[in-house]
N, C-alpha and C positions, 0 to 999 in steps of 0.2 A: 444490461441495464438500459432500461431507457428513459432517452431525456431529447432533447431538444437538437435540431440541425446545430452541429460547431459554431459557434459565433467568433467575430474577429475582438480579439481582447480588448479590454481596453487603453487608452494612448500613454507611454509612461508617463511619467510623472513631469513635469514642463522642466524643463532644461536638462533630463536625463537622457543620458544617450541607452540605444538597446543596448543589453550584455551582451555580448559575444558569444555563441556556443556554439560547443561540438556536439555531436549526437554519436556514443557507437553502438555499434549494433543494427544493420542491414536489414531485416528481417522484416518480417509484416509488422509485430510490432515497432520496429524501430522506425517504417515508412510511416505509422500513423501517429508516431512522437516531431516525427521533420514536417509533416503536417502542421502539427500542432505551433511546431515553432516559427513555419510561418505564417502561423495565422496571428501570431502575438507582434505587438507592440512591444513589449518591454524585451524581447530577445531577439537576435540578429545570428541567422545559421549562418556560419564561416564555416562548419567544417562535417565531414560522416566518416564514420571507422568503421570499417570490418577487416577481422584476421581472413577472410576467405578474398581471394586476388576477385578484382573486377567487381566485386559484390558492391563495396560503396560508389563506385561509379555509375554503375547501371541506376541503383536507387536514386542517385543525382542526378539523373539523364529522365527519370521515369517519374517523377515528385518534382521539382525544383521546377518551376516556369521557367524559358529558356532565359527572360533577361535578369533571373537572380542567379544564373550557375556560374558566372565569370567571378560572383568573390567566395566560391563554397568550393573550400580543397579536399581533395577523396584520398584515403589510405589505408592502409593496414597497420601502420604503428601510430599508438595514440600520441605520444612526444613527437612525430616527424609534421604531426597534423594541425598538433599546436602553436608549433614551432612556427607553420609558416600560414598558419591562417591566425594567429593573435586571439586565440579563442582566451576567454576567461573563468572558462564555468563549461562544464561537461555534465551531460545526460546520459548515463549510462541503462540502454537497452539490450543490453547481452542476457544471453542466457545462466540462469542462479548459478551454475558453475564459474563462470567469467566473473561475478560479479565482486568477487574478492579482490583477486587480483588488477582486475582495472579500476576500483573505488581506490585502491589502495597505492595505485599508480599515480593516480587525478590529485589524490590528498597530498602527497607529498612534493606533488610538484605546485603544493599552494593551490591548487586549483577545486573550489567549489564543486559540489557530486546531486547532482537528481536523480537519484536512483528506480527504476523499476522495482516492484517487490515480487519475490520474497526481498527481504534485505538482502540476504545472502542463503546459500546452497546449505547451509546448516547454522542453527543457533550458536553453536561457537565460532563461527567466521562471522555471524553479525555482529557478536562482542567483539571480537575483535577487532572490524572494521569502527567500532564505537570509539575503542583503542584510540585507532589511527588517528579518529578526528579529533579527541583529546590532546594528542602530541604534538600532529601537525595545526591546531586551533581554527582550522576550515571545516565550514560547513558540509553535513553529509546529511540531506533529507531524502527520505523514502516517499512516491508518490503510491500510498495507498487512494488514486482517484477516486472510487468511490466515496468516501468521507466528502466528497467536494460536492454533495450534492445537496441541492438546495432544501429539496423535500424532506430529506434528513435532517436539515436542521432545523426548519420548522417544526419536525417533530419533536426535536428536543425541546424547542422553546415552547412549546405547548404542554410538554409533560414538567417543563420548572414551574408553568403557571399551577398546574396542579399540585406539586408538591416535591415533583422529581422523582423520576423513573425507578422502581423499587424491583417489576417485576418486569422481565422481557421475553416477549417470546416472538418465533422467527419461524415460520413455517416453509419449507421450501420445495418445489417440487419442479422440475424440468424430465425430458426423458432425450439431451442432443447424442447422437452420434458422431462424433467428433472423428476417430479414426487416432491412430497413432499414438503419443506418449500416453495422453490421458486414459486411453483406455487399457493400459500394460501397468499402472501406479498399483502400487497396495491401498493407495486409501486417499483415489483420486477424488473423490468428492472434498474432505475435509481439508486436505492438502492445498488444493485446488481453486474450490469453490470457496468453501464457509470460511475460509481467513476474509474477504470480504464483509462477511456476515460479523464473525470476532471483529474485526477493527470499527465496524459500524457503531456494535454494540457497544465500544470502548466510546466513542462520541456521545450514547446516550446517556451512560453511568458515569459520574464522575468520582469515581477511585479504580484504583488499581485489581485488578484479579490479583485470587488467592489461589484458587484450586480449580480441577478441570476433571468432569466423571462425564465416560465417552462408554457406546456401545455401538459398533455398525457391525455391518452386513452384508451381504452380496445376494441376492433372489433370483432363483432358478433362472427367470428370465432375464438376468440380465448381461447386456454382451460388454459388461467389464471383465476382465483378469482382478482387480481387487473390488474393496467393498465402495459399492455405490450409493451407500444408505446409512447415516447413522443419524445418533441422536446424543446433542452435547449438550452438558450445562455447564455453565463458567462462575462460578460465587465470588465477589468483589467484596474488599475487608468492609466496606459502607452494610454490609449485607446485603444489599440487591444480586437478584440473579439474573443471568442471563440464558435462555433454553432454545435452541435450535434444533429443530428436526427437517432432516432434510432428503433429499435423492434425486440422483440427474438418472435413473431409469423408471420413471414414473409416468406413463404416454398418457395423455387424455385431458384433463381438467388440469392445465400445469398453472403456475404462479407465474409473478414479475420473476427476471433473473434477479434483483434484488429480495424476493422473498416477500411474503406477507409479514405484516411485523401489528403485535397490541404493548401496548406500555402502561403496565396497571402503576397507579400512581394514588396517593394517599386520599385523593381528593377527586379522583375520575379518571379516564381510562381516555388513552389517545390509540389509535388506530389509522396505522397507514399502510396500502392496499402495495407499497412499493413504486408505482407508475406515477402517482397523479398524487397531487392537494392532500396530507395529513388533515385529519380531524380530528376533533377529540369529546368525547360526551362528561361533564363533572356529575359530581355525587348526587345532584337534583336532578339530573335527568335532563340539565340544558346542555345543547347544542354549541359546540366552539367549534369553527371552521375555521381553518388555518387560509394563509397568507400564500396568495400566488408570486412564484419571483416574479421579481421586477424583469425588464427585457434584458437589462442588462448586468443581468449575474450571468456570473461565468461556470459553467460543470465539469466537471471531472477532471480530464487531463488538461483542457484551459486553465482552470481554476489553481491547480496544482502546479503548473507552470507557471503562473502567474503568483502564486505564494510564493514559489523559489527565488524568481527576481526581485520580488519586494525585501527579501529577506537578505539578499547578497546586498541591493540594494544600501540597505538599511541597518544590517549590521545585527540586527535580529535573529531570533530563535523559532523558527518555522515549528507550528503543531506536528507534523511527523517529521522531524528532527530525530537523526536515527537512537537516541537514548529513549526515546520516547515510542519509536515505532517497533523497535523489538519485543514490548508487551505482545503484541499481536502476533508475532513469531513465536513467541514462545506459548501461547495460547492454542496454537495449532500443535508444535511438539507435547505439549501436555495431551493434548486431545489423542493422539496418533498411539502416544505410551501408555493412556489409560485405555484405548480400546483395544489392545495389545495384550494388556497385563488384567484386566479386566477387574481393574479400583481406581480410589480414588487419585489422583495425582495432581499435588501443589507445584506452584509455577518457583519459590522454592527450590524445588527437588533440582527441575530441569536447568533453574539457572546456574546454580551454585555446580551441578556437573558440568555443563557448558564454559563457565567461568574458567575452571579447572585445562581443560582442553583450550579452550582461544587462549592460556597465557604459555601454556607448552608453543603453539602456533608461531606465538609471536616471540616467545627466546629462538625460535626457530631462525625466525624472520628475520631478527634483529635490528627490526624498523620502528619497534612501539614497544614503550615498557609501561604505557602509561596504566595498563592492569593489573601490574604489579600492587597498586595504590587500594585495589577494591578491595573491602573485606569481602563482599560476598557481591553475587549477581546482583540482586533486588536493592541492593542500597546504593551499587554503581548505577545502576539506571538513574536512580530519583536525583543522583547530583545533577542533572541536566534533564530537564522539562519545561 
């Protein structure tokens, strides 16, 4: 995606002190989360976790400017770290594997979770995890960053002036060679990539997805192990669609990484190129040019960062608040099961299975019964939004 050099956040709020956080997870993404935190105002790094020995040291040693490392303690157990750096709020950058287990760690010992997405390593451990924060009544938001982006939301507000977004489409084309996981996935594009594109899309339509009709592919040339091409459509009970066709082996004329996107709308049609300023043309054929940010909006993972602390803050309910951000999860499992099974597949299906599985998990567990309470996936989500 692109957007603008990092900005330093802005100052909290006047007599609030930073929150306190841990970061785990070592990794490149987790160095450009410790980044992120110190570029913020409203958050104070006390502490980095990794299960691999020396890993959050070095990143403390390699990131931290040298006169902020005397109050930022390193470890490999998340309790030993909070313990003795006073953290109040954990960012968890671990890998979708890890991501269960240390949300579910963080929550119960009270401690607030900004989670990296996917939410978690499957839709039944993000119920799950939804569980937890039900029981233990702590916050658990998913930073789908991209949402945080200004140009997106200018496009929304241009497509309300028209009418509101009815028809969507998202064209997407890259060709990176990455090397490694991504290219050994079965269905590393949708998996991967277009959950960005899904959770966008969920910003521009305001209701809920119903059903998900998926077809990819893999083309001779291409040096994935699975498919690097499909084409999804997502239908919301409002009736608006959502249509994404995409491919990361597509070399030559490529797109933003956020995609081309048109927003047909009752009353004219808005169009953003992805990079730069949404437009939009209405039904007479006039010209509506959208709204440059101001200097001081914040993007992505500032932005999202910065939602978190307000929200810990203030005792609020952050927009990807994880009851809310597993729509988007389960948009990509429907995606993956309909190009699989090759029909249609309602979000439905996949939650009401997934429901099933996350409350076996958790008699497992025996740390959260609080899914016992759902009749069904799709109506446990809506009690929190």
């Amino acid at each position: 995606m692109s957007a603008p050099e990092p900005q330093t956040a802005p100052p909290a709020e006047q007599g609030a002190e930073p929150l306190p956080v841990v970061v785990v997870g070592a990794g490149g993404m987790g160095r450009a989360w410790i980044g992120t935190v110190l570029r913020s105002d409203a958050v104070r790094l006390v502490g980095v976790v990794d299960i691999v020995p020396g890993a959050a040291e070095r990143a403390v040693a390699e990131t931290v400017p040298p006169q902020r490392r005397e109050g930022v303690v390193a470890g490999t157990a998340l309790a030993q770290v909070v313990e003795a750096s006073g953290a109040r709020a954990v960012v968890d950058v671990t890998i979708p594997a890890a991501h269960h287990p240390v949300t579910t760690e963080a929550l119960h010992a009270g401690l607030p979770v900004l989670g990296e997405k996917p939410c978690a390593a499957t839709l039944a451990e993000a119920l799950s995890l939804a569980g937890h924060a039900e029981t233990t009544g702590t916050l658990f938001m998913v930073s789908q960053s991209r949402r945080h982006n200004p140009h997106l939301r200018e496009a929304r507000r241009l497509a309300e002036e028209l009418g509101g977004a009815g028809v969507v489409t998202t064209r997407f084309s890259r060709a990176p060679r990455f090397g490694g996981f991504r290219e050994e996935m079965a269905h590393p594009l949708i998996v991967d990539m277009a959950i960005h594109a899904f959770d966008a899309g969920r910003v521009l339509i305001d209701a809920d997805p119903v059903s998900v009709d998926a077809v990819s592919a893999n083309p001779p040339w291409s040096w994935y192990d699975g498919d690097a091409v499909a084409t999804v459509t997502i239908r919301y009970a409002s009736g608006a669609t959502h249509t994404y066709t995409g491919s990361w082996c597509s070399p030559g004329e490529e797109t933003s990484w956020n995609g081309r996107w048109s927003l047909s709308c009752p009353r004219g049609t808005v169009a953003w190129d992805g990079d730069t300023v949404p437009s939009a043309t209405g039904e007479d054929g006039q010209q509506l040019p959208g709204r440059a940010p101001g200097a001081e909006e914040l993007w992505e993972l500032d932005a999202s960062l910065d939602a978190f602390a307000r929200a810990v803050r203030e005792g609020t309910t952050p927009e990807s608040e994880v009851h809310a951000n597993i729509w988007t999860q389960a948009i990509v499992e429907a995606a993956v099961r309909s190009a699989d099974a090759g029909r249609r597949v309602t979000l439905d299906e996949v939650l009401d299975e997934a429901l099933a599985e996350a409350k076996a998990l958790d008699a497992a567990g025996g740390w959260s019964s609080a899914l016992t309470t759902w009749e069904n996936g799709a109506s446990g989500l809506s009690r929190v939004r």
